[in-house]
C-alpha positions in Angstrom: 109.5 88.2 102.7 106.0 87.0 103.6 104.4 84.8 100.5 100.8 86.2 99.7 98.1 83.4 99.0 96.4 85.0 96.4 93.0 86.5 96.6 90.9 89.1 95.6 91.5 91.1 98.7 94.6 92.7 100.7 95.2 91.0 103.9 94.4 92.7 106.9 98.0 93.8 107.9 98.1 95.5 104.9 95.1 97.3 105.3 96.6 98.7 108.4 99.4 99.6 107.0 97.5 101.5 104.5 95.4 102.8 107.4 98.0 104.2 109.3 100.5 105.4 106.2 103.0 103.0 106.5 103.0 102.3 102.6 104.8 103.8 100.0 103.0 106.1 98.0 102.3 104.0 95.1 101.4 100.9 96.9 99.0 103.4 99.2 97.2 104.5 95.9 96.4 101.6 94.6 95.0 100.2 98.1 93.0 103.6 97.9 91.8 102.9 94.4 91.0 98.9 95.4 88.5 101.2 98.5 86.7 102.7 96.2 85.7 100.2 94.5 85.1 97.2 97.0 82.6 98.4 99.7 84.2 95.5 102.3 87.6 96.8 102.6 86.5 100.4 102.4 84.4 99.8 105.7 87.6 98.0 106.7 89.8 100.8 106.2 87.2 103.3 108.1 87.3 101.1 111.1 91.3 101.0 111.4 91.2 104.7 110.5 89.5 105.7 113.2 90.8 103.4 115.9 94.3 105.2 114.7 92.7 108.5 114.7 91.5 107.4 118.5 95.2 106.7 119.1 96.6 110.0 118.3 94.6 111.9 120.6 96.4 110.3 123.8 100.0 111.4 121.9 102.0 114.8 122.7 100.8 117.5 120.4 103.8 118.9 118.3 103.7 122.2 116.7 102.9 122.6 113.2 105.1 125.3 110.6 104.3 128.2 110.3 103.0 128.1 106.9 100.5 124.6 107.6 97.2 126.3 107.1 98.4 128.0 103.5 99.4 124.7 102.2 96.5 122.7 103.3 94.2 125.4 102.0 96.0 125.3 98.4 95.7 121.1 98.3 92.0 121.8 99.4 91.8 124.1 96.4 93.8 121.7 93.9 91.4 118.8 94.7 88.3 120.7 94.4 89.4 121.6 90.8 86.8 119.5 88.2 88.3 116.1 87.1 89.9 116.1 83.6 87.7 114.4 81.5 88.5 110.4 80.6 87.6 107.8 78.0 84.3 106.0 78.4 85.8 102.8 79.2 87.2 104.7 82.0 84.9 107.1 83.4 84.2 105.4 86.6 87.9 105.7 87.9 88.5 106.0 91.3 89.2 109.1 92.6 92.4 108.4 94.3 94.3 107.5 91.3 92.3 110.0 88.9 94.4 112.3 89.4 97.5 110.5 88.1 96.1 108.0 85.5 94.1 110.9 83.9 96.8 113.2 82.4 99.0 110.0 81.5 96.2 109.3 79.2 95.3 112.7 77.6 99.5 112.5 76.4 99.2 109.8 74.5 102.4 108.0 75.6 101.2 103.9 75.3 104.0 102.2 74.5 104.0 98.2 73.2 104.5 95.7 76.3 103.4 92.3 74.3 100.7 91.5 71.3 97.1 92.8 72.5 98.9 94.8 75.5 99.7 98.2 75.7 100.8 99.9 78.8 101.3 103.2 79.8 103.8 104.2 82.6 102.2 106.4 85.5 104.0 109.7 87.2 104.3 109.7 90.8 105.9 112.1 92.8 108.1 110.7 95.6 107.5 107.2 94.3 109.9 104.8 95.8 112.9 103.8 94.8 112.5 100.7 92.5 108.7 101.0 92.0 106.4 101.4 88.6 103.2 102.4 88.5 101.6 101.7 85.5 98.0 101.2 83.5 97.6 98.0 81.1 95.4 97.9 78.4 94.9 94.3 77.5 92.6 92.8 74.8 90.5 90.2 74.8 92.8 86.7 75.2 96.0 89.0 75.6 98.2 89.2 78.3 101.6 89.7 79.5 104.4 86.8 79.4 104.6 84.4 81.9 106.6 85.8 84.9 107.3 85.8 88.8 108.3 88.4 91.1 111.4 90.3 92.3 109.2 91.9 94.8 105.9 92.3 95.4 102.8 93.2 92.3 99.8 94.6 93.1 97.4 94.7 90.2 93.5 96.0 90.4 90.8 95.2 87.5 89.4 98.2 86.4 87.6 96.9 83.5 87.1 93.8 81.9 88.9 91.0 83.7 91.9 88.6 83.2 92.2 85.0 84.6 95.7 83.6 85.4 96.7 80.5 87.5 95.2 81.7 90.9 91.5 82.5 89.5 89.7 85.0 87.6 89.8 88.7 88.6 86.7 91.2 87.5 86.5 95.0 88.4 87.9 96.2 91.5 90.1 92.9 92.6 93.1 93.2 93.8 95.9 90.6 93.0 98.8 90.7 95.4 102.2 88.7 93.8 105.5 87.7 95.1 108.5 85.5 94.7 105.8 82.7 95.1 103.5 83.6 92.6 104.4 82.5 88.8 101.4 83.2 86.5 100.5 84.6 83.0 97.5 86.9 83.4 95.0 86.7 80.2 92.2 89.0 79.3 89.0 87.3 79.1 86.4 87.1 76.6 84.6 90.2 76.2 85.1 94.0 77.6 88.4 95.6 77.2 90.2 94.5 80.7 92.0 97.9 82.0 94.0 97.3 85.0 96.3 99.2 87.3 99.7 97.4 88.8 102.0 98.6 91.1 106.0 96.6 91.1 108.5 97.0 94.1 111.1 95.4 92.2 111.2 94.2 88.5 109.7 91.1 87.1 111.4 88.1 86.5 110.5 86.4 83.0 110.4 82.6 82.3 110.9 80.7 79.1 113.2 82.3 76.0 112.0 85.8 77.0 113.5 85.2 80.8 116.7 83.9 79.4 116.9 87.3 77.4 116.5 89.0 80.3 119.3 87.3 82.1 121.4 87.5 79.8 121.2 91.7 79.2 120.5 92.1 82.9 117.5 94.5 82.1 114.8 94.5 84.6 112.3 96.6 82.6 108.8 94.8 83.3 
């Protein structure tokens, strides 16, 4: 696997892959959701969109089923269907992970991930095998333990913002972990830091809580 120098950005093969729809759904939304928010990579994305778009012109047209045009007409009609209202804190959510993160919220279901950090586990149909999508809710000089990677983490600030040993990341950055990566994320000073993360594999714990983990074999991050 590829190490990712962290920044506040995907890499450009990335953003291809998203471009195209090589990612897995989860990982997909949350590059979505970074667009939204960071004017760059959305112009990024448009570019490679279109040059794929120019690309499947020169291919073989297929047929489609018979039943194409009803189904795209009822996901036309479920997306036009008014948002479910959020929290303030949360009102500017991006669209492409509204959807999801909204009804998550209006159940209730936070559960206790360390002191000052709540997170709340995220429904995704055909999510892929091994990954969580989740929300964090982290106060103020909160965080979760110190960890690495069992695959790759993509976390985007939608609120607030944390600091860890690569830098400090505000609303819509986008921090890409791996193997390589060992850190303790903190909320800063301030606004409530909300943040979005997506795991392909569990996390891997360090100090007495790592050793825990080894010794159970749980992989829960």
């Amino acid at each position: 696997m590829t190490a990712f120098a962290p920044t506040h950005h995907p890499n450009p093969p990335l953003l291809s892959a998203a471009a195209c729809g090589a990612l897995s759904p989860a990982v997909s939304r949350i590059l979505a959701a970074h667009a939204a928010m960071c004017a760059l990579c959305r112009a990024a994305m448009k570019k490679l969109e279109a040059v794929g778009g120019a690309a499947l012109e020169d291919e073989e047209p297929v047929a489609l089923a018979s039943d194409a045009l009803e189904k795209a007409l009822a996901r036309i009609g479920r997306e036009q269907i008014a948002p479910t209202p959020l929290p303030q804190a949360l009102s500017a959510l991006p669209r492409p992970v509204h959807d999801i993160v909204a009804p998550a919220i209006h159940k209730m279901s936070w559960r206790f991930g360390a002191p000052g950090l709540k997170i709340l586990d995220l429904d995704l149909p055909a999510a892929a095998v091994g990954e969580t999508f989740r929300l964090f809710r982290i106060e103020p000089g909160s965080g979760p333990p110190r960890h690495t990677h069992g695959g790759r983490e993509f976390t985007l600030v939608l609120t607030g913002a944390f600091k860890d040993e690569t830098g400090i990341y505000r609303p819509g950055d986008l921090e890409i972990g791996d193997e390589a990566v060992t850190h303790k994320p903190i909320a800063e000073p301030g606004e409530l830091c909300y943040a979005l993360a997506v795991t392909t594999a569990p996390l891997k714990f360090k100090g007495p809580l790592g050793v825990l983990q080894r010794v159970l074999k749980f992989g829960r991050s």
